[in-house]
C-alpha positions in Angstrom: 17.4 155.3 -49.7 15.4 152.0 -49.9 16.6 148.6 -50.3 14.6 148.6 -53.9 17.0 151.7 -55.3 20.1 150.3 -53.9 19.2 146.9 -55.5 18.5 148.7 -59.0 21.3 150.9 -58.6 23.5 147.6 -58.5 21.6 145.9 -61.0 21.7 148.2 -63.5 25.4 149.9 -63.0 28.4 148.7 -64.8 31.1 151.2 -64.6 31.9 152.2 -60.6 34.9 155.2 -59.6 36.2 154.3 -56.6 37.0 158.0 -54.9 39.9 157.2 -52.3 41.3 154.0 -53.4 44.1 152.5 -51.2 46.4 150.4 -52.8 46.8 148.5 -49.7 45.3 145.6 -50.0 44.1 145.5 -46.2 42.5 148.9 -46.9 38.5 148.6 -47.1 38.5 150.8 -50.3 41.4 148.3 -51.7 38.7 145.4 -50.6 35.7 146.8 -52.4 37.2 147.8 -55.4 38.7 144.1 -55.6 34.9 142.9 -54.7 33.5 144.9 -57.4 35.4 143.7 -60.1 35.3 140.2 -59.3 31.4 140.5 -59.2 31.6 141.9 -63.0 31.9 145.8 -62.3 34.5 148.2 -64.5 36.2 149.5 -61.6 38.4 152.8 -62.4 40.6 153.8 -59.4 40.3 157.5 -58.1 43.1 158.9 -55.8 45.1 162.0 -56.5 48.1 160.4 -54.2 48.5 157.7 -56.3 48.0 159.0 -60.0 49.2 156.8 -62.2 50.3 154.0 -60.2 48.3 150.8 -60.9 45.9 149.3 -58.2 43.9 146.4 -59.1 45.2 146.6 -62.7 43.7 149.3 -63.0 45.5 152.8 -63.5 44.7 155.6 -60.6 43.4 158.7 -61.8 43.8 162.3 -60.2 40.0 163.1 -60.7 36.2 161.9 -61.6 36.6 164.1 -64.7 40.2 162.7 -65.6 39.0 158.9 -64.9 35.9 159.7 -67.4 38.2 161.0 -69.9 40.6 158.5 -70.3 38.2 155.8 -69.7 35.7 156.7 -72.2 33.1 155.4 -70.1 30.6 156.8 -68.1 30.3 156.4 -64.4 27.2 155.3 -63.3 28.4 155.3 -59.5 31.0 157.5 -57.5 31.8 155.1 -54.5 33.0 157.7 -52.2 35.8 156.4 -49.7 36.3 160.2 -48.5 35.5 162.1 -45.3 32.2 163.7 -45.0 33.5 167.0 -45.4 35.5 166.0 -49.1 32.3 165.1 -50.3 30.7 168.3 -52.1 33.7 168.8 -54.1 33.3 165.1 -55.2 28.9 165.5 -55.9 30.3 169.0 -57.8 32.8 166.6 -59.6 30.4 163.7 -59.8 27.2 166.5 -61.4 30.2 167.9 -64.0 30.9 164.3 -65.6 27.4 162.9 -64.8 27.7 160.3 -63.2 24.4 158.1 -62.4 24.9 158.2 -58.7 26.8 159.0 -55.6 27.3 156.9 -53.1 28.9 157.5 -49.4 30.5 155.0 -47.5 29.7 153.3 -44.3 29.9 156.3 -41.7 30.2 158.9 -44.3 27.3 161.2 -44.2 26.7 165.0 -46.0 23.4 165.9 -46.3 24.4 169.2 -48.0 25.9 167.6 -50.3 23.5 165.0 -50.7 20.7 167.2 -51.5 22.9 169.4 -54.0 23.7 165.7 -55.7 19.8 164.3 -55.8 18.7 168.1 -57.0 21.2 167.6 -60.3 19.2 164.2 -61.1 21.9 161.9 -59.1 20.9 158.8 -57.3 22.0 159.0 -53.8 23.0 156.3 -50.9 24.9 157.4 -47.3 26.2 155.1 -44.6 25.9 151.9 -46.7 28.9 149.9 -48.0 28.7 148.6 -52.1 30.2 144.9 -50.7 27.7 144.9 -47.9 24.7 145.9 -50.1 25.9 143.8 -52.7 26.2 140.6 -51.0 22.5 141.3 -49.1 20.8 141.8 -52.6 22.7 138.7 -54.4 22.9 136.7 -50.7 26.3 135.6 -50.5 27.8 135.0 -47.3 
């Protein structure tokens, strides 16, 4: 995906589920969630181990379809903090609610699951961190 789709994907999103939230705060999911909501993002915390704890003041949902519910909001990206091989039940998940996009963490690749997620209209990023891409495009050090 190019640097121009990234950058409107992060222009134009408000609301991002963070699949695989840690609530420990040395955790990189923990760090981009925090990130993302201090740069103006709704985040709403996805982890099925953690359902209905708080993280970030934000309550953890079981699910993408549970988050949306409750919420009320629509999720325009699914920030996917999940092994490659959890990711198609997540694009299933992320097709079912639709959500704008689905985007794979740094070293997280599925290009199954990928192509099953772009042929449902989704947006689609791999191997690229939101906190990375963000600071590049808005060029904070």
């Amino acid at each position: 995906m190019s640097e121009i789709l990234i950058d409107h994907l992060l222009n134009t999103a408000k609301t991002i589920a963070i699949v695989g939230i840690s609530n420990k705060p040395e955790r990189d999911s923990y760090k981009v969630a925090q990130y993302l909501q201090e740069h103006g993002y709704k985040v709403l915390a996805v982890n099925p181990l953690q359902t209905g704890n708080t993280i970030l003041s934000e309550i953890c949902y079981a699910s993408l379809s549970e988050a949306r519910q409750h919420s009320g909001l629509s999720i325009d990206i699914v920030d996917c903090f999940r092994k490659s091989e959890d990711i198609p039940e997540i694009v299933q998940e992320a097709i079912a609610i639709k959500a704008g996009a689905v985007w794979m963490q740094l070293d997280i690749v599925n290009e199954a699951a990928a192509e099953q997620a772009q042929a449902a209209g989704l947006q689609v990023v791999m191997d690229k961190c939101t906190k990375i891409e963000h600071k590049r495009l808005h060029q904070i050090s």
